[in-house]
KOLSE-667995 format. One line per field, with one value per residue (C-alpha): y, x, z; residue in one letter; residue number from 1. Coordinates in nm, 3 decimals, padded with zeros to 5 digits. Layout:
yy	(Y | ...)
xx	(X | ...)
zz	(Z | ...)
residuo	(A | ...)
num	(NUM | ...)
***
This chain:
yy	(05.876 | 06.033 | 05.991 | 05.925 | 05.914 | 05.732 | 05.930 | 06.277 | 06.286 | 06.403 | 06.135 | 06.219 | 06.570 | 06.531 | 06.272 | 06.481 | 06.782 | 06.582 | 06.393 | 06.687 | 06.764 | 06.475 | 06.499 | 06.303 | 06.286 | 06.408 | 06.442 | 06.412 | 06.302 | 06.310 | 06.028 | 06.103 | 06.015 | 06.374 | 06.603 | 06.914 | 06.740 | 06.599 | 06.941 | 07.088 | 06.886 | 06.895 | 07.317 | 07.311 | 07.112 | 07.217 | 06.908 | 06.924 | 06.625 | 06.546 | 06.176 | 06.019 | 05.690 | 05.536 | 05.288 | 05.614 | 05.771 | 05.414 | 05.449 | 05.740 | 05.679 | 05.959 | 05.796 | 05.524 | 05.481 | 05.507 | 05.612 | 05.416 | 05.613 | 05.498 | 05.376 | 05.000 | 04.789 | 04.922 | 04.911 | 04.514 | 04.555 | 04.920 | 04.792 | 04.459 | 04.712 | 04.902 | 04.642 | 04.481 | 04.844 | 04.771 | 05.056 | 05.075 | 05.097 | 05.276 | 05.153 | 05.327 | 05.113 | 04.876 | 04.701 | 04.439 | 04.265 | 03.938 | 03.751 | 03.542 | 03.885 | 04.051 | 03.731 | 03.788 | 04.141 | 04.103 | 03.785 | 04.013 | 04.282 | 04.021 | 03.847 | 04.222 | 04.334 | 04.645 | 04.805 | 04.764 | 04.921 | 04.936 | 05.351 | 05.241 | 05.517 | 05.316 | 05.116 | 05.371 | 05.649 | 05.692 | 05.653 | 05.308 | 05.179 | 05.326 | 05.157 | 04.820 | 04.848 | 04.994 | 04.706 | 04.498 | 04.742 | 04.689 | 04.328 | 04.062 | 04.222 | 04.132 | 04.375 | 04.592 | 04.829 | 05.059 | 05.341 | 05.455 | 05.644 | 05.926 | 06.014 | 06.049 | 06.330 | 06.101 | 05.966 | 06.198 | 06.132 | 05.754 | 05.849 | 06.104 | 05.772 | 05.797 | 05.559 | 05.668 | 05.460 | 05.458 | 05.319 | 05.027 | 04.719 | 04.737 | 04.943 | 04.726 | 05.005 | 04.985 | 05.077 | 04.782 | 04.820 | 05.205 | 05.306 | 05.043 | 04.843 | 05.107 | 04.959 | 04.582 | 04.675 | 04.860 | 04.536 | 04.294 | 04.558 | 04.456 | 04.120 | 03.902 | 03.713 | 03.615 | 03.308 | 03.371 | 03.661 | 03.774 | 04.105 | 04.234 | 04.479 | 04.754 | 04.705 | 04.914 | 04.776 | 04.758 | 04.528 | 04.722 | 04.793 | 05.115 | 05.076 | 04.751 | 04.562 | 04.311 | 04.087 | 03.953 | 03.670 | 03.622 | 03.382 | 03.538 | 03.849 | 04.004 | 04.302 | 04.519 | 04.728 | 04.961 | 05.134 | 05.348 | 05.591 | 05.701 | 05.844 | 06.022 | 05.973 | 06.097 | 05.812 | 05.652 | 05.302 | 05.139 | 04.837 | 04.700 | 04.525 | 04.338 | 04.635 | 04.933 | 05.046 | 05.228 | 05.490 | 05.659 | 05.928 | 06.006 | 05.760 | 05.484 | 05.603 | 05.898 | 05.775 | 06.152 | 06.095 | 05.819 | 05.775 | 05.490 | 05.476 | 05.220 | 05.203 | 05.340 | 05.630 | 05.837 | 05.870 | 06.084 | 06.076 | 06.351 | 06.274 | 06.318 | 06.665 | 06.841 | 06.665 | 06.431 | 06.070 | 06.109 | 06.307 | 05.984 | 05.711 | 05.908 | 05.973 | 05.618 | 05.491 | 05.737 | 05.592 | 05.263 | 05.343 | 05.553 | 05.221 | 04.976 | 04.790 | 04.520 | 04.281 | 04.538 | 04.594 | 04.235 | 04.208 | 04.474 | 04.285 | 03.983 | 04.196 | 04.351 | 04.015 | 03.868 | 04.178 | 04.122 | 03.791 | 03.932 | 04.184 | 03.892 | 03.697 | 03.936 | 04.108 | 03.693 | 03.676 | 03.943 | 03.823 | 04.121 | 04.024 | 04.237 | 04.123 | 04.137 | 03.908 | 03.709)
xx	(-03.415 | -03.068 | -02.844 | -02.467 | -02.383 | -02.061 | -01.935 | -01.970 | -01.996 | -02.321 | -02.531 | -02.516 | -02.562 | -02.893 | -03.012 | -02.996 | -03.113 | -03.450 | -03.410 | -03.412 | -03.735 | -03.891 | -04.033 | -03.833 | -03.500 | -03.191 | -02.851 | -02.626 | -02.256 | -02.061 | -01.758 | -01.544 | -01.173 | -01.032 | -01.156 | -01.171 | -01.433 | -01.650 | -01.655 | -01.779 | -02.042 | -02.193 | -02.182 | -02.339 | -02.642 | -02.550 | -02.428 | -02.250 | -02.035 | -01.757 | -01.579 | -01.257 | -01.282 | -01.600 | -01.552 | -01.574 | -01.893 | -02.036 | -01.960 | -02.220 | -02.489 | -02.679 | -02.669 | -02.949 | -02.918 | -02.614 | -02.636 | -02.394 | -02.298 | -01.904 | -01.737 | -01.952 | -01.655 | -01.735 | -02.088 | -02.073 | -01.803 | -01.922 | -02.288 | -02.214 | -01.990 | -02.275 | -02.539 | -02.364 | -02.233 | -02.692 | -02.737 | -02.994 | -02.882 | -02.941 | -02.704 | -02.684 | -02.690 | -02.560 | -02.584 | -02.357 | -02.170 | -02.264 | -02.582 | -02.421 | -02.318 | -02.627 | -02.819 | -02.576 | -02.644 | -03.009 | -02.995 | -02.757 | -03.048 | -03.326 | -03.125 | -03.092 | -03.403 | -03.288 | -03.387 | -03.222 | -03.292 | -03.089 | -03.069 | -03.299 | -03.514 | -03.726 | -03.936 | -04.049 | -04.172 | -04.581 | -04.515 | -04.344 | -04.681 | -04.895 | -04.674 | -04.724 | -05.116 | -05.183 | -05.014 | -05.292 | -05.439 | -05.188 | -05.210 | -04.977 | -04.636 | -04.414 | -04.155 | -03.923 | -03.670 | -03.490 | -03.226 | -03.034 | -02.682 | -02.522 | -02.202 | -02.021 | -01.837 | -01.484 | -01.486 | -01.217 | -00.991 | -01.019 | -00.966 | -00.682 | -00.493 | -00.659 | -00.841 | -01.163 | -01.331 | -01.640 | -01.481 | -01.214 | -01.288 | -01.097 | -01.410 | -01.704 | -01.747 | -01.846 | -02.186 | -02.365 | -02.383 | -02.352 | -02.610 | -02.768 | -02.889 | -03.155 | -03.282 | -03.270 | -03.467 | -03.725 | -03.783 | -03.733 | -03.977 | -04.264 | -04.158 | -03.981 | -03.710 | -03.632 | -03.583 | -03.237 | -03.003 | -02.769 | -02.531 | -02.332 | -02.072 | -01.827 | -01.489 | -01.255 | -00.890 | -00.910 | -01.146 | -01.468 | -01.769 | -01.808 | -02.127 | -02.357 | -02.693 | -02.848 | -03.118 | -03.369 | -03.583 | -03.940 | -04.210 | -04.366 | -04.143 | -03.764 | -03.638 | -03.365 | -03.177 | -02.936 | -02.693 | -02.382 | -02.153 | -01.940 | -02.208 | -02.538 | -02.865 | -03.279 | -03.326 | -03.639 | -03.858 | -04.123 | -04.329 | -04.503 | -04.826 | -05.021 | -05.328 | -05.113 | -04.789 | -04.645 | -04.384 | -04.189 | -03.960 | -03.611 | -03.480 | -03.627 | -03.454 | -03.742 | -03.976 | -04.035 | -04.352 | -04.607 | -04.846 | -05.059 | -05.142 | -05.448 | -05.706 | -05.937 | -05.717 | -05.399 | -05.349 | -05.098 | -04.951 | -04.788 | -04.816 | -04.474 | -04.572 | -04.181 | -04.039 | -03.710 | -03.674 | -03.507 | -03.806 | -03.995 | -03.739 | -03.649 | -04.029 | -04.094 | -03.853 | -03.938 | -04.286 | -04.207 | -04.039 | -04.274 | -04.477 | -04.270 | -04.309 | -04.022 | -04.249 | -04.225 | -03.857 | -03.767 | -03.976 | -03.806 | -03.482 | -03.597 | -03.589 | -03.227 | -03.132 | -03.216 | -03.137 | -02.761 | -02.799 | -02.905 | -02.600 | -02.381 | -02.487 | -02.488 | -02.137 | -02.027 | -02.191 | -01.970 | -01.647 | -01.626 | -01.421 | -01.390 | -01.074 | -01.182 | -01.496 | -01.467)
zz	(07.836 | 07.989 | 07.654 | 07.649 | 07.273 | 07.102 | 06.798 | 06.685 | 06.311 | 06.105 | 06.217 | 06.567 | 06.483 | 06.282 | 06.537 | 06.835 | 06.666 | 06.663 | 06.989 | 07.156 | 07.013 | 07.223 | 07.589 | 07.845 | 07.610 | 07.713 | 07.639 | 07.910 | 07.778 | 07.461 | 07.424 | 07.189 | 07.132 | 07.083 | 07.354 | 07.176 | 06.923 | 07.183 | 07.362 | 07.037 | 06.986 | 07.350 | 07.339 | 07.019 | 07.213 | 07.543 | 07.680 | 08.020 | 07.970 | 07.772 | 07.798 | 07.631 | 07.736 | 07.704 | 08.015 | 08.228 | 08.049 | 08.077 | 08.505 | 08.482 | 08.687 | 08.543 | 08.194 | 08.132 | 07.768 | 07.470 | 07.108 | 06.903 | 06.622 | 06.559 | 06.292 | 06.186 | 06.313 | 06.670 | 06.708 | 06.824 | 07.092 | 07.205 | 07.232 | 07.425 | 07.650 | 07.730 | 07.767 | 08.028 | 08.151 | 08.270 | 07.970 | 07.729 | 07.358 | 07.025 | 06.773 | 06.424 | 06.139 | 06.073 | 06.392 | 06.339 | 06.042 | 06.110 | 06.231 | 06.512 | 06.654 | 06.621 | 06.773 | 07.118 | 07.160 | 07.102 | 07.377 | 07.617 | 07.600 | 07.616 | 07.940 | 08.111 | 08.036 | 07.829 | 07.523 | 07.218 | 06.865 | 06.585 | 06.452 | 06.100 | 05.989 | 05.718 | 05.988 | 06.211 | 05.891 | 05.831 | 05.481 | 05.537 | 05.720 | 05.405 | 05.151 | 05.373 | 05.360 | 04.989 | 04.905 | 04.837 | 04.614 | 04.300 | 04.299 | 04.309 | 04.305 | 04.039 | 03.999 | 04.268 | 04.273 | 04.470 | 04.389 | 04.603 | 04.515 | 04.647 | 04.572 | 04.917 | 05.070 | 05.172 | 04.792 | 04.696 | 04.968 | 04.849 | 04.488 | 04.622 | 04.818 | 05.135 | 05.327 | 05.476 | 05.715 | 05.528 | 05.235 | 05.439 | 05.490 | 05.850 | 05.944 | 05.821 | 05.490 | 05.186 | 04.998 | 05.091 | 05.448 | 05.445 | 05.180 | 05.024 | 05.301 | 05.332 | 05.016 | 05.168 | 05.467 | 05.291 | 05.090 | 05.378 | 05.608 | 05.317 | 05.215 | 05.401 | 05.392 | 05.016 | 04.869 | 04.706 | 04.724 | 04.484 | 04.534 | 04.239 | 04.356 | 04.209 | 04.370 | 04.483 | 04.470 | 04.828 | 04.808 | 04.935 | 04.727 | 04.626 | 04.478 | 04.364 | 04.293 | 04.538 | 04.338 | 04.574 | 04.461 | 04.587 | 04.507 | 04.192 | 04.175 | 04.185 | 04.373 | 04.259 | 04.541 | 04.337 | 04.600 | 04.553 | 04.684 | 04.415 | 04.218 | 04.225 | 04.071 | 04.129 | 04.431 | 04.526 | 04.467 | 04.261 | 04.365 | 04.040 | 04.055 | 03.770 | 03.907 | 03.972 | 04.121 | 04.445 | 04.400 | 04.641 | 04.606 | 04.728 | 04.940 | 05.125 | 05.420 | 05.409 | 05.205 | 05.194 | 04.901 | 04.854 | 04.538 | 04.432 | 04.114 | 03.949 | 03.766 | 04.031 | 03.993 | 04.148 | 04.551 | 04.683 | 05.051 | 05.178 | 05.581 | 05.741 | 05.762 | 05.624 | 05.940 | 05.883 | 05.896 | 06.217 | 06.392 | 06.306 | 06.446 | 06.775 | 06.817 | 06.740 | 07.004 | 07.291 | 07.227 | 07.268 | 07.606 | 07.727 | 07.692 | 07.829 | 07.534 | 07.462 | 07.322 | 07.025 | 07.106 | 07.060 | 06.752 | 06.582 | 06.720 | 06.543 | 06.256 | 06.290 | 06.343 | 06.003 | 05.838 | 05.972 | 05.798 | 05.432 | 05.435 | 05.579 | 05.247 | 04.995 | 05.092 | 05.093 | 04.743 | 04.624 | 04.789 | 05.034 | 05.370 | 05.713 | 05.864 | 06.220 | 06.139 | 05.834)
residuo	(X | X | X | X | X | X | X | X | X | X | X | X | X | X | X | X | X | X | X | X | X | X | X | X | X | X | X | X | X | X | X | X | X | X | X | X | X | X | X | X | X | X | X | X | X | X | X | X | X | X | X | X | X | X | X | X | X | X | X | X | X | X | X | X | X | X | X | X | X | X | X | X | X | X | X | X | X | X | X | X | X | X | X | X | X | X | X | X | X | X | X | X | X | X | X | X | X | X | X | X | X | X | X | X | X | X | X | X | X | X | X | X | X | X | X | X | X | X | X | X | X | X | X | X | X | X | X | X | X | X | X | X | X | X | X | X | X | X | X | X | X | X | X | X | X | X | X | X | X | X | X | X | X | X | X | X | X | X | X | X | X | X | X | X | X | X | X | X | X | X | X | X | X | X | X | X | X | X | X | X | X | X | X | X | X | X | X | X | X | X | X | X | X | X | X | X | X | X | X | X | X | X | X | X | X | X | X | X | X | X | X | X | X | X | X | X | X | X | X | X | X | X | X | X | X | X | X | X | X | X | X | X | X | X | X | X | X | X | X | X | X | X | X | X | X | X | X | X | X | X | X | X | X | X | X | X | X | X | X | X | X | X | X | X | X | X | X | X | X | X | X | X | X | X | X | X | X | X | X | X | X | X | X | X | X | X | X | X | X | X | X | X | X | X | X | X | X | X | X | X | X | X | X | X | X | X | X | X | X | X | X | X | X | X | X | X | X | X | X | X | X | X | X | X | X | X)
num	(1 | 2 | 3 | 4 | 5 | 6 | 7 | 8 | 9 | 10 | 11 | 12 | 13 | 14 | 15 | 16 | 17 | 18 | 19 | 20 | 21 | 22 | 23 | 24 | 25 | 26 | 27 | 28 | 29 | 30 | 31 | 32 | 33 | 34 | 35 | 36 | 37 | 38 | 39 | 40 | 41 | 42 | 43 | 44 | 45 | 46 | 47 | 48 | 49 | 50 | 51 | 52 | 53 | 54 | 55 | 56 | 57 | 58 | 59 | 60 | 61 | 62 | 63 | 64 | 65 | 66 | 67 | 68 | 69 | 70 | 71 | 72 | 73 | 74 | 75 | 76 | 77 | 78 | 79 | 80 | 81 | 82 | 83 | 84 | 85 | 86 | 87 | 88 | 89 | 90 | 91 | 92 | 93 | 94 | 95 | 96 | 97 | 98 | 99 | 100 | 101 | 102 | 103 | 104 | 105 | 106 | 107 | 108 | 109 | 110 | 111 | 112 | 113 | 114 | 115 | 116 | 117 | 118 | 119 | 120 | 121 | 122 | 123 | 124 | 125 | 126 | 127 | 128 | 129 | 130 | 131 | 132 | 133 | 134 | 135 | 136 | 137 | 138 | 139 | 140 | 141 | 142 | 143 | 144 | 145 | 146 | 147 | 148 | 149 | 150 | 151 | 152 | 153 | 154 | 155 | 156 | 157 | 158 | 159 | 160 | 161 | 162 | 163 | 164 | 165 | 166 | 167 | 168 | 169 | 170 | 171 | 172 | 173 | 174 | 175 | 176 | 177 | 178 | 179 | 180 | 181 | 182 | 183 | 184 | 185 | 186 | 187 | 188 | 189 | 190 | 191 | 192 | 193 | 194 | 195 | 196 | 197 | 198 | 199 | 200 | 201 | 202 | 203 | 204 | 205 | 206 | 207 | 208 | 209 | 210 | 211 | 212 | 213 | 214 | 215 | 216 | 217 | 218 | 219 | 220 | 221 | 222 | 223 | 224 | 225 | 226 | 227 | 228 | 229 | 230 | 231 | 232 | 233 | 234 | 235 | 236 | 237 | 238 | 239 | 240 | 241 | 242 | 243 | 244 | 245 | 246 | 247 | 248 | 249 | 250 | 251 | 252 | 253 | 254 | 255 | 256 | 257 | 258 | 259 | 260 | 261 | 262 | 263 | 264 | 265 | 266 | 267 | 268 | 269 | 270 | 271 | 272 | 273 | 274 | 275 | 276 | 277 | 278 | 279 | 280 | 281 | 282 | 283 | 284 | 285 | 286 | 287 | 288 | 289 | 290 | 291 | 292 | 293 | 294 | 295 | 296 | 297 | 298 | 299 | 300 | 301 | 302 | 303 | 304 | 305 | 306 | 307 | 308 | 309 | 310 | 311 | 312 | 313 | 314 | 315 | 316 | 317 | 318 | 319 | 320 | 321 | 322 | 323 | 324 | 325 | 326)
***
């Protein structure tokens, strides 16, 4: 995997600090719209190539795959750019604002035979997969919910009159699909698609959320995603059986701490071994390549593609409009 990436804020940085950590991953190119930020970021990981236009880091025939880690409006157009550019494609979350543009990319991929994953930590964690099969052992589930706010670090530029990405509309921002859809996948990753969908935001008077609930109804039982970024609070999950109940803590984006808890007793999971969430997603991917293995690809396509749908929904259930889509 010869890596161009897109972007160079702190996702990039704590993704290639663990991508590097994988055999047969590279990083070959940096594209970045201001030159002297792109050539930071590739001497900090000692990165030969710097690019301004991403047309001509796309022409390099040393590069076989591109992370997408721009602003959210971007990710559609940059990723379709590179797909048919005969590149394979990482795109951070979220993938795309809309299902019928997240169905195209993952048929453009399908058509040219590429890989295509969407950047989501939750899926590819240990603790994730132990969660999905200790499941059984609490009983029918009949309550859910999921915290996840953290107060974020462009909040008081928008409370000062400033307009970060993150928090405009222009750019696809907002809570929901920055911070709280970590919460919706974790639930969707165990559950399913849910029966109804309800999402309750905080507005800003620009119209984004800045923080919000989504209620997801299930046969038999409601989940609660709670997901903010003008505030903080002790983050985590509890899935609530009529036996027993699962709780993890800090995010579901790390799942960092598993425990059980029934009448048979208290388990306790403690298997990512200290590494991050994004050890386990690049390490996940590589693996996957290293395998050939798009049947799994497209499967967890199928995936990004309905979870494009439940943010679609919910932001709609809340009134909250992207220009360049809605």
């Amino acid at each position: 995997m010869k890596i161009g990436t897109i972007g160079t804020g702190n996702i990039v940085t704590w993704v290639m600090t663990e991508a590097v950590r994988v055999a047969g991953v590279t990083y070959e190119a940096v594209c970045s719209r201001k030159e002297e930020t792109g050539r930071a970021l590739a001497e900090r990981f000692g990165v030969g190539k710097v690019y301004t236009k991403l047309e001509d880091m796309l022409a390099d025939p040393e590069i076989d795959w591109v992370y997408v880690a721009s602003p959210n409006s971007l990710h559609y157009a940059q990723t379709e750019a590179a797909l048919e550019s005969g590149k394979h494609v990482i795109c951070e979350k979220p993938f795309a604002p809309t299902r019928a543009q997240a169905e195209e990319l993952a048929a453009l991929a399908e058509k040219k035979g590429l890989f295509l994953f969407e950047g989501i930590t939750t899926l590819f964690l240990p603790h994730f997969a132990r969660i999905r099969e200790k499941l059984a052992e609490i009983g029918p589930v009949r309550q859910v919910s999921c915290t996840f706010c953290q107060y974020s670090s462009k909040y008081d530029a928008l409370k000062a009159g400033q307009t970060p990405n993150v928090f405009n509309p222009a750019f696809a921002g907002g809570a929901l699909m920055d911070i709280n859809l970590y919460n919706l996948y974790f639930v969707y990753g165990l559950f399913g698609m849910p029966e109804k969908l309800a999402y309750h935001a905080r507005r800003h008077e620009n119209g984004i959320d800045l923080g919000g609930v989504a209620v997801l109804e299930y046969p038999g039982f409601v989940a609660q995603c709670t997901g903010a970024k003008d505030c903080k609070s002790e983050n985590g999950a509890h899935i609530i059986g009529e036996k027993g109940f699962i709780r993890v803590e800090n995010p579901v984006s790390m799942c960092t701490r598993v425990t059980v808890v029934t009448d048979a007793g208290e388990q306790v999971f403690d298997e990512q071994q200290g590494e991050t969430a994004w050890y386990w997603e690049m390490q996940g991917i590589a693996g996957l390549v290293a395998a050939d293995n798009h049947a799994d690809c497209r499967r967890r396509m199928a995936k990004t593609v309905e979870m494009a749908e439940l943010l679609e929904c919910a932001r709609r259930d809340a009134g909250i409009v992207f220009p360049d889509v809605d």
